[in-house]
N, C-alpha and C positions, 0 to 999 in steps of 0.2 A: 498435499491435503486431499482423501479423499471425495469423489464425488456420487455419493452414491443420493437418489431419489426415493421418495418413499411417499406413498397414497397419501392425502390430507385428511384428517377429519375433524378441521376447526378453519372458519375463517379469519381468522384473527390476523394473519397474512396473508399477502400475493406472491404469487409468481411470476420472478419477470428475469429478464436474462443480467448478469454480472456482467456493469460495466469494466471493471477490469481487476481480474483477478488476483495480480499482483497487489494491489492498492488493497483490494478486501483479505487475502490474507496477512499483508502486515498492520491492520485495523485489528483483524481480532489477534493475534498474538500478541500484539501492545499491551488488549483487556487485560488477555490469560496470563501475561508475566505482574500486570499490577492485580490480579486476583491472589500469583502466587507471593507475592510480599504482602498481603494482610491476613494470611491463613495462620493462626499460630500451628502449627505443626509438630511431631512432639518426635517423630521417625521417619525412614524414609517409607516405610507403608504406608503412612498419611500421603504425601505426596504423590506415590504410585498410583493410590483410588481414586485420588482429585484428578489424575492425569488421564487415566482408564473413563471416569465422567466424562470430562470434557472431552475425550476426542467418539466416546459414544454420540452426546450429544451433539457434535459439530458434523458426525456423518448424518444422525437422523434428522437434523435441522438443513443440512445440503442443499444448496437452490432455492430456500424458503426467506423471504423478506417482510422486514415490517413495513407498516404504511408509510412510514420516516422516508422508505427507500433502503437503510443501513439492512446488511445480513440480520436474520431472525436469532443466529447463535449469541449474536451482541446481549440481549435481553437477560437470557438466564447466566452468562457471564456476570453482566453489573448487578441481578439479583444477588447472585454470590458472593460479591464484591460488597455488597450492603448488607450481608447477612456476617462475612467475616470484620470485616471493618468498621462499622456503624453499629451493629447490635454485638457483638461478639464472639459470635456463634462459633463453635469447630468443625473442623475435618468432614463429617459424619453431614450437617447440614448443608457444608458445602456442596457436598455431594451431591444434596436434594435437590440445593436450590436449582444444579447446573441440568437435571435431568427432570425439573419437575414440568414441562410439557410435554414430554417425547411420548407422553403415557396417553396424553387428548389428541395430541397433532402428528402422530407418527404409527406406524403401523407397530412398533415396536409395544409390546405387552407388560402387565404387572410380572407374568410367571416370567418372563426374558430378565428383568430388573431383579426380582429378587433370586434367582440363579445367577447370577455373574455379582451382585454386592450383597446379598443375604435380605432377613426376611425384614429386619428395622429399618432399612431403608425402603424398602417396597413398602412398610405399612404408612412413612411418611408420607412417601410418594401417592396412596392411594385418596391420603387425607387430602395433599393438595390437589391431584386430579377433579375430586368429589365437589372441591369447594369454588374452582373454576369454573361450572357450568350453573352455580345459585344464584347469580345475577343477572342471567338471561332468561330464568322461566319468567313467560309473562303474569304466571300465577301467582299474585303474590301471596296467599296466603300458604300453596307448596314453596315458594322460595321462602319465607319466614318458616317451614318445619323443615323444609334442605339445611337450613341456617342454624338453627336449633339441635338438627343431628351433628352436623361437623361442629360443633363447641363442644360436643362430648368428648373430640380428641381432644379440648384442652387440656383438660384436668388427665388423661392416657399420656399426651408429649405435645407440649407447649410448642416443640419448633414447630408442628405443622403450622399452627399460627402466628409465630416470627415470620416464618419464612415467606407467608403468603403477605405480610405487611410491607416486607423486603419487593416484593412482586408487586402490589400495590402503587408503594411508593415511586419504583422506577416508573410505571404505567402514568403517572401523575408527571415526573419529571420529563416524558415525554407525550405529554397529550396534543401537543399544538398541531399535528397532522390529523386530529382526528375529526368528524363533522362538529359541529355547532351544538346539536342535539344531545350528540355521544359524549363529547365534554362536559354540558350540563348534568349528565345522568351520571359520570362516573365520579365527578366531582360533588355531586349529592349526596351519593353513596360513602364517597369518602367523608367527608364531614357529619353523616347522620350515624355510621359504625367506625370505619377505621381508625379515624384518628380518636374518639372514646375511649376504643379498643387497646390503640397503642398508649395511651394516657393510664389506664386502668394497671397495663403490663410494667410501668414504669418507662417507659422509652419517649419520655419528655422532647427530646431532639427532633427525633421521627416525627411524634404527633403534631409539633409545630411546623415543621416542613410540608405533613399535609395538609394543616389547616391553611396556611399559607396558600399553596398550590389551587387547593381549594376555592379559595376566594380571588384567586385568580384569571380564574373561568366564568365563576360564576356571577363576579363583580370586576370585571377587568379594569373600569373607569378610577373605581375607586383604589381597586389593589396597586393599579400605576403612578396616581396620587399620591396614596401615601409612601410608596417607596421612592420615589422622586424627592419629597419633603423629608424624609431620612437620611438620603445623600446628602441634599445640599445641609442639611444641620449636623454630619460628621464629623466636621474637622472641632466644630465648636463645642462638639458633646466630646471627642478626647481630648482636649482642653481642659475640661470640668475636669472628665476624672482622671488624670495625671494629677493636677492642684490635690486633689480631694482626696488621693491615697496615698500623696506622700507623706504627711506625719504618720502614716498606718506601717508604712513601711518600714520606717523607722523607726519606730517603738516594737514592730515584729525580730528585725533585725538586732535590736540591743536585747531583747528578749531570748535569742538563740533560737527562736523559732522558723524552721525551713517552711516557706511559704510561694505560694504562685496567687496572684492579683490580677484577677480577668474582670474588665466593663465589658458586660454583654446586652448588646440591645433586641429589646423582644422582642416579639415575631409581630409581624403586620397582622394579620387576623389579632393578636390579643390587643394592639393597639385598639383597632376597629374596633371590637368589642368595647374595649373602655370607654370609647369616646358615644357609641351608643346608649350603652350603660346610663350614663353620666350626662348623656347629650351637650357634650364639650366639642368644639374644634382640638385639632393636632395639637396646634400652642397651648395648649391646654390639660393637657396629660403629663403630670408631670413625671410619672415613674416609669418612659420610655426606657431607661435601661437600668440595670441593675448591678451591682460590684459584688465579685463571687472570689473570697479568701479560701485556697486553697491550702491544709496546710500538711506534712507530711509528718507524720508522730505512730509513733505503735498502737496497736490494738486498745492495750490496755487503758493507754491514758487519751485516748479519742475524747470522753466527753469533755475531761476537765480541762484539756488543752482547747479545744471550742470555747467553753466558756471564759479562759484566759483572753481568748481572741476576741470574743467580746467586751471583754472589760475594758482592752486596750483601746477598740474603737470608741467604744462611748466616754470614755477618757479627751476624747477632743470634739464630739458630735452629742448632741443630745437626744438621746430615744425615743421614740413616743411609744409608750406606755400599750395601747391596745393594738400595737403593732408586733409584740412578740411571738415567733412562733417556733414552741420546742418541739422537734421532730425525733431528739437525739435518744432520749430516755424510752417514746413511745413510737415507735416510726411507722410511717403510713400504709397501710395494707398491702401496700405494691414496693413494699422494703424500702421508700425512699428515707433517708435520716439526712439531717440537715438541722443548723440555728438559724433562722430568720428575723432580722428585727427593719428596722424603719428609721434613717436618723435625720436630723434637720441640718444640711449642710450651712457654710458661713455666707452664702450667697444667699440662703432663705427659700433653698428648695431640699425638701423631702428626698430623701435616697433608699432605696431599698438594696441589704446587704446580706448575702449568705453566706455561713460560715458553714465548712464543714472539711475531712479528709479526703486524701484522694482516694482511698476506700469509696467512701461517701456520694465520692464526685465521678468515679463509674458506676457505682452502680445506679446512681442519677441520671447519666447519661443512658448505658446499655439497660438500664430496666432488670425483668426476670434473668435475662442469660448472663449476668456477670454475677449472679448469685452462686451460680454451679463453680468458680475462679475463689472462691469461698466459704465453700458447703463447709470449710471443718467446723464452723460456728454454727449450729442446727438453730440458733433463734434466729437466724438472717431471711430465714423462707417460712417462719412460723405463719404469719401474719398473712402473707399471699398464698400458700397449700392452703389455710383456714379458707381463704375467697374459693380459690380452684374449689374447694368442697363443695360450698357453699353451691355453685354454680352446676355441680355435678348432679348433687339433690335435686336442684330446681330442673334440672333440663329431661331427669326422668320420672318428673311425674309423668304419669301417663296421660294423664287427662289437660294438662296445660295449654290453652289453646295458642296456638304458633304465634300470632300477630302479637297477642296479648305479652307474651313471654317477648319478644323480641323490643316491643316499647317500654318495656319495666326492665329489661336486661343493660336494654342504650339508659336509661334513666340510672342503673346506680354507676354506671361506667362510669360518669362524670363525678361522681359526690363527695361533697367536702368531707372530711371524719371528725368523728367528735366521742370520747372517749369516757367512759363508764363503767362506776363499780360496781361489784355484786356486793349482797350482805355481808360476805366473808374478806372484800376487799380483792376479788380477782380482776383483774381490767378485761372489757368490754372494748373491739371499735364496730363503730355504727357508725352508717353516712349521717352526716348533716341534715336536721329536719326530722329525726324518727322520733317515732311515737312511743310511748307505755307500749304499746300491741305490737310494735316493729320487733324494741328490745325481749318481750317476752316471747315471742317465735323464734328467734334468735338465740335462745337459750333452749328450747324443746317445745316441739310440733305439740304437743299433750301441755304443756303450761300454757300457751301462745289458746291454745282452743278451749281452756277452763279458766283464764283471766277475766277478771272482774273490774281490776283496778290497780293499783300501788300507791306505796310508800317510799315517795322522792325528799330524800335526805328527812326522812320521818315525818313527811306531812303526805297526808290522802291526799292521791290525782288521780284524774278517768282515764282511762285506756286512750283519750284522746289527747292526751297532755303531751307535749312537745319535748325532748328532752336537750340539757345544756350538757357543754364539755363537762368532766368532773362531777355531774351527779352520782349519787351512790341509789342504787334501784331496788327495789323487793318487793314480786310481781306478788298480789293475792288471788288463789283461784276458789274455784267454789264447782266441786264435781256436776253441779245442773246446770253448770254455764256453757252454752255451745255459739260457734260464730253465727254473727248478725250480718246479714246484706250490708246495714252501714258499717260496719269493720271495713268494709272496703277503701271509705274513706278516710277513716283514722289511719290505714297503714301508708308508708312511702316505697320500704325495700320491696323487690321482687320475691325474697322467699318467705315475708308473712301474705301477700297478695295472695300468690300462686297460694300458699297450704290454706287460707280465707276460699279460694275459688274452688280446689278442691271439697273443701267439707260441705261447703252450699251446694255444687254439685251432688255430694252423696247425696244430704237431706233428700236434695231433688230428686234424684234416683229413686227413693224412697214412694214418693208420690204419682210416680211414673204408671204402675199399672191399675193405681182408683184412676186416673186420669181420664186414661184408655175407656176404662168401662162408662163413665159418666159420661164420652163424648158420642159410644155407641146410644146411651137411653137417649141420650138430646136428637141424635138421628132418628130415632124408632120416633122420639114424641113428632116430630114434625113430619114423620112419614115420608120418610126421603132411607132411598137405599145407602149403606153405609160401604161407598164409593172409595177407595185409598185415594183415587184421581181427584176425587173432590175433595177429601182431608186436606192433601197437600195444596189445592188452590186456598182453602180459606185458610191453610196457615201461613202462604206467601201472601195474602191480601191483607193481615194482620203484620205483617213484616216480624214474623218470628224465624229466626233462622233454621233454629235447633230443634225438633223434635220431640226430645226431653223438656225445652224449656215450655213449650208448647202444652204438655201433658201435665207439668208441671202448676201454668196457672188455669191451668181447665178444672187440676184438684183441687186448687186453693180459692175458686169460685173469681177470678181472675177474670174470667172468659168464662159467659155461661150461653144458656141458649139463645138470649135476646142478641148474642150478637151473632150465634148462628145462623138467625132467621133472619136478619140486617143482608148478610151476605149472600144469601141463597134468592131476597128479593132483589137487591142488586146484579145479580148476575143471570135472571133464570132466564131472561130474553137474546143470552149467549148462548151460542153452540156450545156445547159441555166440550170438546175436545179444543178447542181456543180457549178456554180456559186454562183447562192442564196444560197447555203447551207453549202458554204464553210466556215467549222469552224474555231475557233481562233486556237485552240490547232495544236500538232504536228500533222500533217495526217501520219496516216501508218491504214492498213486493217486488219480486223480479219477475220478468213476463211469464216464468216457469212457476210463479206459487208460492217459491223459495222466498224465507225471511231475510234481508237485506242486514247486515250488523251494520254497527256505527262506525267500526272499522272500515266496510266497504262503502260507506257510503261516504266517508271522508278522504278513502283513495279515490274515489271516483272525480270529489269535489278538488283535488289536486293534483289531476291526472295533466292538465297542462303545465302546473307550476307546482311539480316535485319540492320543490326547496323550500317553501316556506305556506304558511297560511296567511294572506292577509285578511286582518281584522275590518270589517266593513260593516256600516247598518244596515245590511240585507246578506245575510250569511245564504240564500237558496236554503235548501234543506238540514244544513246545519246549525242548531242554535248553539249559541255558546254564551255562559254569562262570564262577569268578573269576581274573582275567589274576593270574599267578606273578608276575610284574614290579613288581606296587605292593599287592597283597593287600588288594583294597579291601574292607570291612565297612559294616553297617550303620549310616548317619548320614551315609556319605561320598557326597561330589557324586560320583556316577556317572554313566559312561553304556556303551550297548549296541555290541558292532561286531558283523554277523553277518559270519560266518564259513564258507564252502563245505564243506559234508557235517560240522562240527561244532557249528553250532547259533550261540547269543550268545555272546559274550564279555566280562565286566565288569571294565572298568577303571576306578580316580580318574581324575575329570577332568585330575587335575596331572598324570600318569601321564606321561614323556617318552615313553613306547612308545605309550600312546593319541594322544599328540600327533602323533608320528610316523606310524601309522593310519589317524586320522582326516582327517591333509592331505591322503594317498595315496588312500583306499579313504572318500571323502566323501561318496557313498552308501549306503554299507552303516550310517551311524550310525543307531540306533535310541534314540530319550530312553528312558531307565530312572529306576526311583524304587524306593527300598525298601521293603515292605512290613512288616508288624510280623515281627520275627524272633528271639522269645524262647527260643523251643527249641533255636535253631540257633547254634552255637560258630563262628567262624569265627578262621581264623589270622592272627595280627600280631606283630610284634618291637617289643621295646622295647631302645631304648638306656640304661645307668644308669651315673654318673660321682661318683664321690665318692674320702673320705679311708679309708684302709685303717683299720678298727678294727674288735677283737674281737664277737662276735656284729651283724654288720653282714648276713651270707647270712643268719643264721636272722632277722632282723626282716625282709629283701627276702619271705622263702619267706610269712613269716606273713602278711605283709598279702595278697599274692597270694591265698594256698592259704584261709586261715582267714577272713579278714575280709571279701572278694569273693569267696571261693567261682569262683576264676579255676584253670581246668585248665592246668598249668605243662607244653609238649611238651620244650622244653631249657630249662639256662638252665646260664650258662658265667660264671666271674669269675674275674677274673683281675688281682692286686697287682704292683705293682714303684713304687720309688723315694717310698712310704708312699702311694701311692694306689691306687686300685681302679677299674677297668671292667669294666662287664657286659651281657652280652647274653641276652636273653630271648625267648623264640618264644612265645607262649601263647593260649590257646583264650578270646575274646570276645564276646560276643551284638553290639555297637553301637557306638558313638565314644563314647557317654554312658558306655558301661563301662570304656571305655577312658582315657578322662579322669579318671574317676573310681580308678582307678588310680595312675594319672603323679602327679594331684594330693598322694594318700595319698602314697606314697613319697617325694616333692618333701619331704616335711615330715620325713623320717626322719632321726634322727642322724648325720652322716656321706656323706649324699646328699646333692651339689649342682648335679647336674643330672640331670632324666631325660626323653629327648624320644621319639617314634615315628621307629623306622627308616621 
């Protein structure tokens, strides 16, 4: 094995010396022989590139280690290993995956890469390069247009983005070496884009593995809870469905039908989620796993052998009705096809059941890349090229502002579809929730911006009407009809948003240079030199960002002189150059003049105790409040986000707005801890759900008020149909106080549940 060394330029490893050499080359040649059993290979030139990669990559990886400790060559091996075997990618991506850092972390060039494997592999190689360095700028509004550029190679070659989910994913599979901090941010990141992302692509497996992983960082208490309550209820849940599939099997089998019967139980985060949802305990979910008939039949008769498959089930099980979901005639954006239905087992619990082929059942599993295993059917990728398009339009408008684009992009990743005709009977999919104005941008940028209204299944609705599966649509337009500010609100997808902020944009353009001239005469009226340096303080003291938008309501009498003269008496006992140069961050002085950031003032304030912030009622020169969005208390996994001229921000780690944060703004996290905080009350709601009976508020008040000594700010109850719910806002020192609470009342007469909003 050679050892050759090559300059760094990524920390992402150390350097330390090889404990023993022996031991680490028979580690990685273990990987590289279980890489080369999941490669489908077609020659031995396949083989020969795979082999030329990896021994490239293992000389310019030489000496470099992860924070694990294991060799750094380990990494882009098991990327490989997930890109052949988990997603199904060939030869060609293998390649990528095994050389896709040598291009950041080795002295080694694109021009070196694509002279020794040609220029497709260099272009993937550049995509992944490009896309490794968007979640370190602390810019987030550059890291949301970095992010924005690399999804244009979706729609050019989807593996750049396989592969980097394949890269992802191992990063997630091995985070436990990393800080506290760096866990929370990659695992934010992970659940606010990657696993949408891989959901969107089809690769079901993956995106539950990272949600999984995800909530395992980020909620460790919880994510070990319920996998602990999974075990020990194993042996009982294959119990059930052995019982449950055998007459199935048996009516498959006298049927002649070749069939595979997998209980698969769902992933922890989707658990989580339901029991949130739902606000249920674990014993209380009852569609923890689900029974997936696989069955093996030709092309041709896939649908109607499914629905035989059904017949047979409901033959012994009975359906529930608004449980059915046909995938197979119309299949979901991201090619998944699938029968879904719901049956009432004889023990009186609910089962959720999928039928479909093993066609079906890879490309369910592998997503996009086991489509290319079946391109001779051109309607197998109709439906996901349409999205790729769709995405490709949106990403180059030119004016689409990054953040804006990257929160409507994560928003349709997730979305349910829902399925509609044209007048003439073409089918339509649409996410879940869209509007008249969604569906008409969706059909043409020119209908979508002269829409007035439609005609849903022949009855007038507004642009704001909501549409169902199975509507038949016919948008009406009218050539003086142009988009409205509220358009904004009536649409959901990102590409009527984005073409809605476009044309308002134009108009505004439009208004741009009367703006200019009206805001010179308001200068001249008041007799004041017309200063650029003072334009721009009174449009930062207005908190206008934009320029345009600035000029914009100056034309439209928005902003007129009275509030020019507002800010100039305001201000005129300031030095004009504090003004203009007044920065976003915290102001404090250093003996030299220099403005102090929040940044430095908060390394300073941690300069003895690096590791963590603790939370105290006299933060020194930091203030820091608690984030309105999850009102986190003492006990709760917190952490810090600083904030430009407002100090820390604390939020629960589960916090969906911390999540959202901290993938964007993955610099600014600062680790926090609570300090003792007995003096201090902080606010939290409770939820309480019980049976309507007489003195039930005053025993709620008394345990509250008398027995915990807990300060009540509301509390609201409210009966119908002999039961009771309530809501309670009230003043707590800690979690300990707060459990201590839930648990009292849990035991009250009448009460049968009570959880934390």
């Amino acid at each position: 094995m050679m050892k050759i060394r090559y300059l760094c330029k990524s920390s992402s490893w150390n350097i330390m010396p090889v404990p023993d050499p022996l031991l680490e080359e028979q580690l990685v040649l273990r990987r590289y022989r279980s890489l080369l059993r999941v490669v489908r290979m077609k020659d031995k030139n396949d083989r020969r590139i795979i082999r030329k990669a990896f021994q490239l990559a293992l000389d310019a990886h030489n000496g470099m280690y992860r924070k694990s400790g294991e060799p750094y060559i380990i990494h882009p091996v098991e990327v490989a290993i997930i890109c052949a075997g988990e997603i199904g990618l060939g030869p060609t991506s293998v390649v990528c995956a095994l050389l896709h850092d040598v291009v950041e972390d080795t002295e080694i060039t694109l021009q070196d890469i694509e002279l020794q494997f040609g220029p497709k592999i260099a272009k993937i190689i550049d995509g992944l390069t490009k896309i490794s360095g968007i979640f370190e700028n602390p810019n987030a509004s550059q890291q949301a247009e970095n992010f924005k550029r690399i999804l244009l190679t979706l729609s050019d070659d989807v593996r750049v983005i396989l592969i980097k989910l394949a890269d992802r994913l191992h990063n997630m599979r091995t985070l436990d070496s990393m800080p506290v901090e760096k866990q929370l941010k990659i695992a934010s990141e992970t659940t606010y884009l990657f696993a949408p992302l891989a959901h969107r692509l089809g690769l079901y497996t993956i995106k539950s593995e990272l949600e999984d992983l995800a909530l395992k960082y980020r909620e460790p208490d919880i994510y070990h809870t319920l996998a602990r309550k999974l075990a020990e209820s194993e042996a009982e849940r294959k119990k059930f469905i052995a019982n449950f599939i055998a007459p199935i099997k048996k009516d498959l089998k006298s049927a002649g039908i070749e069939h595979t019967i997998i209980g698969r139980t769902k992933s922890i985060h989707s658990i989580y989620t339901k029991m949130k949802k739902k606000s249920v305990p674990f014993e209380e979910v009852f569609d923890i796993f689900a029974i997936r008939i696989i069955i093996d039949t030709e092309f041709e008769k896939e649908k109607v052998d499914c629905w035989r498959v059904y017949t047979l089930v409901t033959r012994h099980y009975k359906p529930k009705q608004d449980r059915l979901r046909d995938w197979l005639f119309i299949p979901k954006a991201n090619g998944y096809e699938s029968l879904h239905t719901t049956v009432m087992s004889h023990e009186g619990r609910w089962v959720e059941i999928q039928i479909r082929t093993t066609r079906m059942d890879e490309i369910a599993e592998k997503g996009y890349a086991a489509h290319w295993k079946y391109k001779g059917d051109d309607n197998q990728e109709q439906g996901l090229n349409e999205w790729l398009n769709k995405i490709r339009e949106l990403l180059l408008s030119p004016d689409q502002n990054a953040l804006d684009f990257l929160d409507d992009f994560k928003l349709n990743l997730f979305s349910d579809e829902i399925y509609l005709f044209t007048p003439k009977g073409d089918v339509r999919t649409m996410p879940y929730n869209s509007s008249v104005l969604d569906f008409a941008y969706n059909i043409h940028t020119h209908i979508g911006d002269h829409a007035i209204g439609a005609k849903v299944n022949y009855k007038l609705v507004p642009l704001s009407y909501k549409l169902r599966s199975g509507d038949q649509v016919e948008i009406i337009t009218s050539k003086v009809q142009k988009p409205h500010e509220e358009w904004l609100g009536y649409a959901t997808t990102a590409r009527a948003k984005g073409r809605i902020k476009d044309a308002l944009r134009e108009e505004r353009r439009k208004n741009v240079d009367n703006g200019k001239e009206l805001l010179k005469e308001m200068f001249g009226e008041l007799k004041i030199p017309h200063d650029p340096g003072v334009e721009k303080a009174f449009m930062e003291d207005l908190q206008i960002k934009s320029p345009v938008d600035f000029y914009y309501q100056i034309a439209v009498k928005e902003i007129t002189i009275k509030d020019l003269r507002e800010f100039i008496e305001k201000t005129s006992k300031r030095p004009w150059f504090r003004i203009i140069m007044q920065p976003f961050t915290r102001a404090g002085r250093t003996g030299k003049g220099e403005t102090k950031t929040l940044r430095k003032v908060i390394q300073e304030q941690l300069r003895e105790k690096p590791e963590e912030l603790l939370l105290t009622g006299n933060m020194g020169e930091i203030s820091y409040s608690l984030g309105g969005c999850c009102n986190p208390i003492p006990g709760d996994d917190v952490i810090g986000l600083t904030t430009a001229g407002k100090g820390i921000t604390i939020h629960r780690t589960s916090c969906p707005e911390a999540i959202r944060l901290m993938s964007t703004f993955g610099k600014s996290i600062v680790k926090t801890k609570w300090a003792s905080q007995e003096s201090i009350a902080f606010l939290t709601g409770i939820k309480i759900h019980g049976v309507d009976q007489l003195g039930l508020v005053n025993a709620i008040t008394k345990v509250i008020s008398e027995e915990l000594n807990i300060n009540i700010r509301s509390l609201n109850i409210n009966t119908y149909d002999g039961l009771s719910e309530g809501t309670a806002m009230l003043y707590v020192s800690d979690t300990r106080h707060l459990n201590d609470l839930i648990e009292k009342l849990s035991k009250l007469k009448g009460v049968e549940k009570v959880y934390r909003i």
